[in-house]
N, C-alpha and C positions, 0 to 999 in steps of 0.2 A: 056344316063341315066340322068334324071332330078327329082329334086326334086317332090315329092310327088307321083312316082311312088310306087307301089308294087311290091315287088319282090314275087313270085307267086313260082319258082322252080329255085335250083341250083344244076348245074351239074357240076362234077370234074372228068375227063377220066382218070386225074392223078393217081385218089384217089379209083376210080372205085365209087365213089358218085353219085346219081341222084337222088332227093329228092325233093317232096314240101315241102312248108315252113308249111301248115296248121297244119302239125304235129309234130313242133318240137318249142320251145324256141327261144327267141333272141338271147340270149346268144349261143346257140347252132348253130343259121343260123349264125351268128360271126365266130364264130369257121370254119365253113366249108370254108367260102369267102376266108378268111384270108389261105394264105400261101406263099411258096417261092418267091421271087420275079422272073419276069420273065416269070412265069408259069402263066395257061391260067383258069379261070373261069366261065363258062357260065350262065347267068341268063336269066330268063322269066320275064318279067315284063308285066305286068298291066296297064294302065295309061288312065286317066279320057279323055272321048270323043273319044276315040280310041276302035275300037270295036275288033280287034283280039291282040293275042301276041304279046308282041317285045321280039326278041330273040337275046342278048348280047355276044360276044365275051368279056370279060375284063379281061387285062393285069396287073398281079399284078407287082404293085412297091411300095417300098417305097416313105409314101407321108410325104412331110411334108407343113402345110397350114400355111401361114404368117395370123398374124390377121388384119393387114392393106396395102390397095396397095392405090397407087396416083398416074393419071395420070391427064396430062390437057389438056383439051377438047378443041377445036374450029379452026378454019384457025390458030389464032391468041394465043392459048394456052392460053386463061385468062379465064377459071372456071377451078377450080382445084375437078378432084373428089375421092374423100375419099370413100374406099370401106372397109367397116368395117367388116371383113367376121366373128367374134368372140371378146369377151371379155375374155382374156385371162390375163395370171401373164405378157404378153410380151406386150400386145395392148400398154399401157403407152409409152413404151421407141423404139416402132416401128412406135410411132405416130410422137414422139420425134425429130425423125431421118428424117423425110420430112420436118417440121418445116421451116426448111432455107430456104429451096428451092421456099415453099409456100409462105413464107414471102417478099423473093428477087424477088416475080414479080410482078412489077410494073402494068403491065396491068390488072392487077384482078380484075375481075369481080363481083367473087361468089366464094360458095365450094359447092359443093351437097356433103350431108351424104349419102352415101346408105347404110342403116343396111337389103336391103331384104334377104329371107332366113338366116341373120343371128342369130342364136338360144340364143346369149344373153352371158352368164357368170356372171364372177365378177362384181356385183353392185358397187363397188369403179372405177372399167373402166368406168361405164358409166357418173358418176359424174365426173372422172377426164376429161374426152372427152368433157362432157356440159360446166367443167369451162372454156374452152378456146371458150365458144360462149356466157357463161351467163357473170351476174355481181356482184361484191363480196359483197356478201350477200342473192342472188339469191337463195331461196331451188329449190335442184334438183330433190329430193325425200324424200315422208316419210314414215317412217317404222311404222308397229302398229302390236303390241304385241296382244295375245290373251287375257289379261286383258284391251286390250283399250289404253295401252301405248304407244304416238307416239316420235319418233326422226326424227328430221331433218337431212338429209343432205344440206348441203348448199355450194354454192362458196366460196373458202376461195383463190383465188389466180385472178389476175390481168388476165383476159382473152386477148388472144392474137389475135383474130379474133371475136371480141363483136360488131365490129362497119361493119364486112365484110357481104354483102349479103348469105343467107343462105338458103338452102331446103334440105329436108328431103326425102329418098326416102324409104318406105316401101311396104312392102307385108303381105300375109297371113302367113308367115314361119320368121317373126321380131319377135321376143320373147325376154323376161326376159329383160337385160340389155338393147337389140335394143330397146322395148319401155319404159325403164326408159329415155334413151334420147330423143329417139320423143316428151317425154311425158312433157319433160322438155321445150325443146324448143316449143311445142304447147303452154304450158300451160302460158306461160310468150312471147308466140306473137311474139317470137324470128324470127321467120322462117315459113316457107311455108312447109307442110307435104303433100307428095303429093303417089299415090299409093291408096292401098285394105286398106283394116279395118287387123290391124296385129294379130299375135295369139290368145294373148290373158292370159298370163303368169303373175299373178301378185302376188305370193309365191317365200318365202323365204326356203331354207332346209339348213339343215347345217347335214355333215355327221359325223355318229357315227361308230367304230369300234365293231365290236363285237367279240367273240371267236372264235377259228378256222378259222382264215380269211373271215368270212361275215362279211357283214356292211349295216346298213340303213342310205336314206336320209330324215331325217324328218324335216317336217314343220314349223317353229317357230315362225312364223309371212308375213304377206304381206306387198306390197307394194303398193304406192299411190303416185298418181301425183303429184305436186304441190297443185294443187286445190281441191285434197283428191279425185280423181277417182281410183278407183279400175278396172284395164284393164281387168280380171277376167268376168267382164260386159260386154263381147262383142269385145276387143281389142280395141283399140285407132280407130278413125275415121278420114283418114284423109281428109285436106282443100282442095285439087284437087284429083277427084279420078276417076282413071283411071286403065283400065286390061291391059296385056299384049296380047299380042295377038299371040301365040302358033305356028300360021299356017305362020309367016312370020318369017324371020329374024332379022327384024327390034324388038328394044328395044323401043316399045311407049314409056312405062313411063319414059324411060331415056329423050325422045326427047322431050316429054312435060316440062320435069324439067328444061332441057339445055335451053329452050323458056323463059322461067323465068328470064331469064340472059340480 
């Protein structure tokens, strides 16, 4: 299963289910996916340049996704890379927690960011992740109200990897937070952004409760790069840009980033 499939029909022999999706809610294809762990779910997928079905066995478990992993790449282990899979309440203190280790090697080279398919989150992750590459005073991003009002985010802390080689690695599925830091480090020459043109996500929502357990997320302003672009305009563009290429194993644009080095 890879991103930007559709899912087309899901069957459950548990449940006696077999159902397309054309006719049913998100919320409702949720519901059916979802159950016991252990138990077996079948989907139909879809997927662009493939011309018949892919037909899935999948094994429910309980998942749970860290929002940062670090490994280091090379014979010699000197780029560290930073795989940011979400902006989360945890990113901060799980970035935190690699820190030493990234720090304690002397051989280092670089870090590549990779925020691809990551969907973004809390806008304060993405500021706190830039201040450890920008410089204090640096805006990260700015916010603009529906009457024209802008705020700054900016650096306010002593970055720990300001002076280390840097690239960025995005896709078309980097959203929200992912390109508030591309957008940062493009915008201030930080770094090398290398990948597709990203989502394209540049609103703010903030959620309201309402009665009887609904809620909406509404709109309350966007957001803007440093140099006041709005990603809404087509996603960020990035300096090296490269596809991935589907029909092999190999990860190009990791390999072109790791080349950087």
């Amino acid at each position: 299963i890879k991103a930007g499939d559709l899912i087309m029909a899901i069957k459950d022999e548990s449940k006696g289910i077999d159902i397309a999706t054309s006719g049913i809610s998100l919320t409702e294809a949720v519901q059916v996916i979802r159950g016991p762990a252990g138990t077996i779910v079948t989907l139909t997928l879809l997927r662009e340049g493939i011309g018949e079905p892919i037909i899935v066995d999948a094994a429910r478990e309980n998942i749970n996704v860290p929002s940062v992993k670090v490994t280091f790449e090379g014979e010699d282990g000197s780029v560290a890379w930073v795989r940011v899979l979400k902006f989360s309440g945890e990113t901060q203190a799980e970035w935190e927690a690699y820190i030493p280790e990234i720090l304690s090697k002397k051989n280092l080279k670089g870090i590549i960011v990779d925020v691809r398919y990551s969907p973004g989150g809390y806008l304060q992750g993405a500021v706190d992740l830039a201040s450890d590459f920008l410089e204090i005073g640096d805006v990260v991003v700015i916010e603009e109200t529906g009457n024209k009002q802008k705020s700054e985010y900016k650096v306010e802390k002593l970055g720990r990897f300001r002076q280390t080689n840097l690239a960025v690695l995005v896709n078309e599925g980097s959203a929200s937070a992912s390109e508030i830091f591309a957008g940062a480090i493009k915008d201030h020459s930080r770094g090398t952004i290398v990948g597709v043109d990203t989502f394209g996500k540049g609103t703010i929502q903030e959620p309201q409760e309402m009665e009887n357990g609904a809620g909406l997320h509404i709109t309350i302003a966007k957001w803007l790069t440093p140099e006041g672009f709005w990603v809404n305009d087509g996603g960020l563009k990035p300096d090296v840009v490269i596809e991935d290429n589907e029909e092999t194993e190999e990860d190009e644009q990791f390999q072109e980033t790791f080349r950087l080095f």
